[in-house]
C-alpha angles and dihedrals in degrees: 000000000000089000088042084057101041086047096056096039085055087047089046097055090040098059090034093251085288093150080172101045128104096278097048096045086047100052090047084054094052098039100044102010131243098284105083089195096073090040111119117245142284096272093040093057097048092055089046090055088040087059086043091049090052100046098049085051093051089046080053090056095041091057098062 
């Protein structure tokens, strides 16, 4: 959880905490696709951002 925090937190400065900006909508779009109706649910997608957030965080690591 810790990792999942950190990672989000380094996504977040990096995009200037703009959720709604290009590279979040992006990511949403690549990671669910464009029709919101067949997207999981709510719970679904923050665990799947959770995961994201992680593994950025460990790719990060892993570059050093």
């Amino acid at each position: 959880m810790i990792q999942s925090l950190l990672g989000l937190f380094r996504l977040g400065l990096s995009t200037r905490f703009r959720v709604g900006g290009a590279y979040w909508s992006w990511r949403e779009e690549t990671a669910f696709g464009s029709d919101r109706s067949t997207w999981p649910t709510a719970r679904a997608r923050r665990h799947a951002m959770f995961e994201y957030a992680r593994w950025a965080w460990r790719m990060r690591r892993f570059t050093r």
